[in-house]
C-alpha positions in Angstrom: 0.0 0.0 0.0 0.9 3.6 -0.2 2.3 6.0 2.3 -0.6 8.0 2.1 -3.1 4.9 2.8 -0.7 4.2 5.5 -1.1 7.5 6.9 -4.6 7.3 6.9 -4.7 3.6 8.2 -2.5 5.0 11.0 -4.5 8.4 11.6 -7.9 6.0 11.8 -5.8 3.3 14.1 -5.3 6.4 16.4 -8.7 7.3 16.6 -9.7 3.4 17.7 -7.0 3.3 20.1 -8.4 6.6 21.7 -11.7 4.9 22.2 -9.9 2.1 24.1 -8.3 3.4 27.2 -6.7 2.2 29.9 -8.7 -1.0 31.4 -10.5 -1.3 28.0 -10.6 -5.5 27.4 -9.5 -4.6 23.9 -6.3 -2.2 24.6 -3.6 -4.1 23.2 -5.1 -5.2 20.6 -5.7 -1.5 19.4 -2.1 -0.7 20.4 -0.6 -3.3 18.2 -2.7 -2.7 15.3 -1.4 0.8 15.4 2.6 -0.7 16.2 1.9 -2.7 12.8 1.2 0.4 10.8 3.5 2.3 12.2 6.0 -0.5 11.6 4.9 -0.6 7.8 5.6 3.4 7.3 8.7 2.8 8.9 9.8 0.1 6.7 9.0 2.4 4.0 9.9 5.7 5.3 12.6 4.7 7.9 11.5 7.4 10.2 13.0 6.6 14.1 10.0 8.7 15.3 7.9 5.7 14.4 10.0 2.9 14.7 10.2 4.8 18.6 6.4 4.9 18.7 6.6 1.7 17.9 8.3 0.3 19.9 6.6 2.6 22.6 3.0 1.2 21.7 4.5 -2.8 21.7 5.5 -2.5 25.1 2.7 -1.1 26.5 0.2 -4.1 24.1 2.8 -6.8 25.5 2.7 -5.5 29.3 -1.1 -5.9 28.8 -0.5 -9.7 27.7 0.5 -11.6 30.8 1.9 -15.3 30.0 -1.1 -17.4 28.7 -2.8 -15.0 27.0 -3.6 -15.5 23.5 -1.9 -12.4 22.0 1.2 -12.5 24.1 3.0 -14.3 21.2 2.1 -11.8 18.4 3.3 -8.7 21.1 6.6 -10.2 21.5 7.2 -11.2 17.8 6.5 -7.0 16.9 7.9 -5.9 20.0 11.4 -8.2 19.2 10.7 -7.1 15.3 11.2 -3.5 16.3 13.9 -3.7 18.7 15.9 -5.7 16.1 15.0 -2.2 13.4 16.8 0.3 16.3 19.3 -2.6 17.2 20.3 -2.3 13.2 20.9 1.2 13.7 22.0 2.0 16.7 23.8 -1.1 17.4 22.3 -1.0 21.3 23.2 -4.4 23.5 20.5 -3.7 25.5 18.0 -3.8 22.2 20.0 -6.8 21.5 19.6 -8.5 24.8 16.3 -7.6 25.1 14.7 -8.8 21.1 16.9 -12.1 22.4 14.4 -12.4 25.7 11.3 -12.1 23.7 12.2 -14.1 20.6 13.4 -16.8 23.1 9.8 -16.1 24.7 8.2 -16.4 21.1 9.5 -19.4 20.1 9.0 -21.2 23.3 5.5 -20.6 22.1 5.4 -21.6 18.7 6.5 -25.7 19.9 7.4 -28.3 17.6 4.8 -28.7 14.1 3.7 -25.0 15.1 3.5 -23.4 11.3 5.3 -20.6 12.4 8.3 -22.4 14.8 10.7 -22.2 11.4 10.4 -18.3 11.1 10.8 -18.1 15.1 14.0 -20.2 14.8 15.7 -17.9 12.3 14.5 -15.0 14.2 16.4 -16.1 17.3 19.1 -17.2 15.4 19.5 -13.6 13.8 19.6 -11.9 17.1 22.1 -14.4 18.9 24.3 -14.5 15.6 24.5 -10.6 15.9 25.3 -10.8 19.7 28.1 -12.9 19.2 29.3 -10.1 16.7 29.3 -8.0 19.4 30.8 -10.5 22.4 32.6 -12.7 20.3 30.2 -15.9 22.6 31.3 -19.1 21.1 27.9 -20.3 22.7 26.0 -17.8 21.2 27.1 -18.9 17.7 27.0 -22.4 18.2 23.5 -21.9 19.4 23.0 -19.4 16.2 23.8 -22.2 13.9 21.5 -24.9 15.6 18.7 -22.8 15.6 19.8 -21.7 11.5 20.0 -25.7 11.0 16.4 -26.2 12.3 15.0 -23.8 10.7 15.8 -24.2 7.7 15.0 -27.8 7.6 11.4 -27.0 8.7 11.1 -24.4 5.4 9.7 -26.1 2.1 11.9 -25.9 -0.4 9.8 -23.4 -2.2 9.4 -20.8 1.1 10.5 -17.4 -0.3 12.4 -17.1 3.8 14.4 -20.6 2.7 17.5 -18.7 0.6 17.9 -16.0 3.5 18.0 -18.4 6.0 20.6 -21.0 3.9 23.0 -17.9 3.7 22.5 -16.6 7.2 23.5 -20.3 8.0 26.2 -20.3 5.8 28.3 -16.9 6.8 27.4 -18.2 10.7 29.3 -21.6 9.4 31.7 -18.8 8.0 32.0 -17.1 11.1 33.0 -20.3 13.3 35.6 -21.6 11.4 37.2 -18.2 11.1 37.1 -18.3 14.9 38.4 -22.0 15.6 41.4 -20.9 12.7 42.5 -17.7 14.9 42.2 -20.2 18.0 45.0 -22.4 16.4 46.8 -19.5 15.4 46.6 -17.9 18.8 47.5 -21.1 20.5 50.4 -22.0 18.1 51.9 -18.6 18.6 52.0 -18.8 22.2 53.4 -22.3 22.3 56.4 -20.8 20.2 56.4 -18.0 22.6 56.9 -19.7 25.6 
């Protein structure tokens, strides 16, 4: 859709969410419809003021989801969705850490032969492989790959998130043996040293 249907979808989901105040049964549903479209604009528009609003509203729809209820999976998903957007730009640990609680959350939610476990394994696996750029965790990366490895052999062979998850498993299988090399190399040199 356009920017300008987006700005009136988001202008309309204001309106809603106005009629839904604090205590109303149907807050967070109101507040994450208006997280989506403001989510959308942003991926169009890449405007921080809504990918902060965003994130803003997702907290507030997720604090209103205690465990068991049926849309705390969908407010974790956009609320680690968003965090890994400001994460990408502001390279933020704590963005980091935090997307990794709630995917970790999300996917403990989406078990085994749940039709969206594969997208919630890659998701995970993107935020722990980008930690371990950051930390240089063996664990994390190890952990990366295993999630990459499950992933992708839930996704058909036809998925359009199949390639993107093969490559993201590929530079992680990339990234560990450039690690275990340097270990030999470090380990090598100070057995000559000493």
């Amino acid at each position: 859709s356009s920017l300008d249907d987006l700005t009136t979808c988001i202008r309309l989901r204001t309106e809603a969410l106005e009629h839904r105040p604090t205590g109303h049964p149907d807050r967070s549903s109101s507040l994450e419809a208006l997280g989506w479209a403001l989510s959308e604009r942003y991926k169009r528009s890449n405007s921080l003021d809504d990918l902060a609003t965003c994130i803003q509203l997702r907290t507030e729809a997720l604090k209103l989801c205690p465990t068991g209820h049926p849309e705390r999976v969908r407010s974790l998903v956009g609320l680690g969705w968003a965090l890994s957007k400001r994460y990408k730009r502001s390279s933020s640990l704590d963005d980091l850490t935090t997307c990794i609680r709630l995917r970790t959350e999300a996917l403990e939610l989406r078990p085994t032969g749940h039709p969206d476990r594969a997208s919630a394994l890659e998701d995970l696996a993107w935020a722990l492989d980008c930690r371990y750029d950051l930390s240089r965790s063996l664990p994390d990366l190890e952990r990366s790959i295993q999630l990459y490895t499950e992933g992708l052999a839930l996704y058909p062979h036809d998925h359009p998130d199949r390639d993107n998850c093969r490559r993201s498993l590929d530079r992680a299988h990339r990234k560990q043996s450039g690690y275990k090399k340097l270990k030999r190399r470090i380990l090598a040199w100070a057995r000559s040293a000493s």
